[in-house]
SEKE-491416 format. One line per 4 residues: for each residue x, y, z of N, C-alpha, C, CB. Coordinates in steps of 0.2 Angstrom, whole numbers, plus 5000, padded with zeros to 4 digits. Glycine has a CB too. Layout:
residues N
X Y Z X Y Z X Y Z X Y Z; ...
//
This chain:
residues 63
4854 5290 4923 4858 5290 4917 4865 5290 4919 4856 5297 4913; 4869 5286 4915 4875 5287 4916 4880 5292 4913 4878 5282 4915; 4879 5293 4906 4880 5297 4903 4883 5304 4905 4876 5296 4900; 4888 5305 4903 4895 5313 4908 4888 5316 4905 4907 5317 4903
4887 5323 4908 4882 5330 4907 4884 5330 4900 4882 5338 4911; 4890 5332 4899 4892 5335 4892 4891 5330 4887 4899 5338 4891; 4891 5325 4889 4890 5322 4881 4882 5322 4880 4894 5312 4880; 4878 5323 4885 4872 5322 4883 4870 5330 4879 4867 5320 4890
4872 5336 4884 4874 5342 4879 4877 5342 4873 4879 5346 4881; 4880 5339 4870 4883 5338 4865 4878 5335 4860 4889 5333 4866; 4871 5332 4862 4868 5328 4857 4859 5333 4855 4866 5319 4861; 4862 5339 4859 4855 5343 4862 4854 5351 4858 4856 5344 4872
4850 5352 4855 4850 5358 4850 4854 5364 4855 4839 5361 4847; 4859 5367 4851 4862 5372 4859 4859 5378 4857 4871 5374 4862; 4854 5379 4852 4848 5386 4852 4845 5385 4857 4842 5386 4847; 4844 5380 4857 4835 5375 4864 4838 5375 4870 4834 5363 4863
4842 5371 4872 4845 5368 4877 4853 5373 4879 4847 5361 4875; 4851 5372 4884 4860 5376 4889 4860 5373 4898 4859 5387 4890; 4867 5373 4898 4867 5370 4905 4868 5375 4911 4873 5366 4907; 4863 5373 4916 4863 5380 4921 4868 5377 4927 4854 5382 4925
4868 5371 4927 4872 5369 4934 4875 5363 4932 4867 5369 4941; 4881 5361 4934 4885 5354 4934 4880 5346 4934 4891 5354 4941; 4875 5348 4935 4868 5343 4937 4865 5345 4933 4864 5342 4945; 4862 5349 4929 4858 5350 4926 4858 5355 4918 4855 5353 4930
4854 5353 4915 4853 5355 4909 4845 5359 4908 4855 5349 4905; 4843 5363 4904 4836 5366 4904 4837 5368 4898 4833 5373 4910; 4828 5368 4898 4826 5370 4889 4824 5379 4891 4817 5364 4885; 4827 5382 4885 4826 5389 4884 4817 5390 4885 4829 5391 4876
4814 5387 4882 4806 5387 4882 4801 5385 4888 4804 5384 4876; 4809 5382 4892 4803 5379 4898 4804 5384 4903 4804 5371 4902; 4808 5388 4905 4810 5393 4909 4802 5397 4909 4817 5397 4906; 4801 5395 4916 4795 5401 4919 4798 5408 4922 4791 5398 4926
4803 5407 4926 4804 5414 4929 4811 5410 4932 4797 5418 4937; 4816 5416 4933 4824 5415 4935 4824 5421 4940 4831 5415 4928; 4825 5418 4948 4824 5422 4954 4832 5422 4957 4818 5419 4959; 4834 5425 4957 4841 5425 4959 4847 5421 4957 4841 5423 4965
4847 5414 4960 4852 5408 4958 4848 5402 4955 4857 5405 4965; 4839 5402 4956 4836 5396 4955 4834 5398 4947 4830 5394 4961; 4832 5394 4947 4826 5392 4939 4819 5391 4939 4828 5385 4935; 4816 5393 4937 4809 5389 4940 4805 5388 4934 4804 5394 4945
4804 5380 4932 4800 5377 4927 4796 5372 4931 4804 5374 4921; 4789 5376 4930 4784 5373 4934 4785 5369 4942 4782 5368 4931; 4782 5366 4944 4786 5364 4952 4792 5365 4953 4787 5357 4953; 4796 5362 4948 4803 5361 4952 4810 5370 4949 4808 5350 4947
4812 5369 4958 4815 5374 4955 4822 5370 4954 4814 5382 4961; 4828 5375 4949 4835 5371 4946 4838 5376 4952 4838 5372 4936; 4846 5373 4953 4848 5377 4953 4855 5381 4949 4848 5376 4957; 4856 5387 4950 4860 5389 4943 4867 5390 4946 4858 5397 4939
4871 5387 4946 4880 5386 4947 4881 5394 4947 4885 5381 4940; 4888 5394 4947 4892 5402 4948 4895 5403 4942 4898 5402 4955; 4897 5394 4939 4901 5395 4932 4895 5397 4928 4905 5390 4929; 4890 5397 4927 4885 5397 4922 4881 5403 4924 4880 5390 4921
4885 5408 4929 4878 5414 4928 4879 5418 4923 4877 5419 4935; 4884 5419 4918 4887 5423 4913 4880 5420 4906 4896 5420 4911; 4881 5414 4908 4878 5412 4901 4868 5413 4902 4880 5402 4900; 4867 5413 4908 4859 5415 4910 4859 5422 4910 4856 5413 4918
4865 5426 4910 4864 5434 4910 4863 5435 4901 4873 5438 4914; 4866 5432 4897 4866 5432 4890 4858 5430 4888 4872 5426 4887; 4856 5426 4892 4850 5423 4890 4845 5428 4892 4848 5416 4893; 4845 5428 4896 4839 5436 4899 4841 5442 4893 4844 5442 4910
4848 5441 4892 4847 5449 4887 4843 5449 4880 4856 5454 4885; 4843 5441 4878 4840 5438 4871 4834 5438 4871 4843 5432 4869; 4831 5438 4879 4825 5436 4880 4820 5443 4878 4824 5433 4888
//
């Protein structure tokens, strides 16, 4: 894709969707388990940036 992260953020429900790392984006409902700094939705694990562990700490507490 060429498209900057944020504009594709920008087009993406931000109930649903949030960015965990400058490469990545994840859906609120695909999240299986969150172990330290990774993400884990099925196989693949994400990883979670330093600027975005605020926003996964918000998410754990809504969960």
């Amino acid at each position: 894709m060429r498209e900057k992260i944020s504009d594709v953020l920008d087009l993406l429900d931000a109930k649903r969707f949030f960015q965990v790392h400058k490469s990545f984006i994840v859906a609120q409902n695909k999240i299986e388990t969150i172990q330290g700094n990774r993400i884990q939705i099925r196989e693949h694990q994400i990883p979670i940036g330093k600027s975005y562990k605020n926003q996964i700490k918000e998410y754990l507490k809504l969960s």
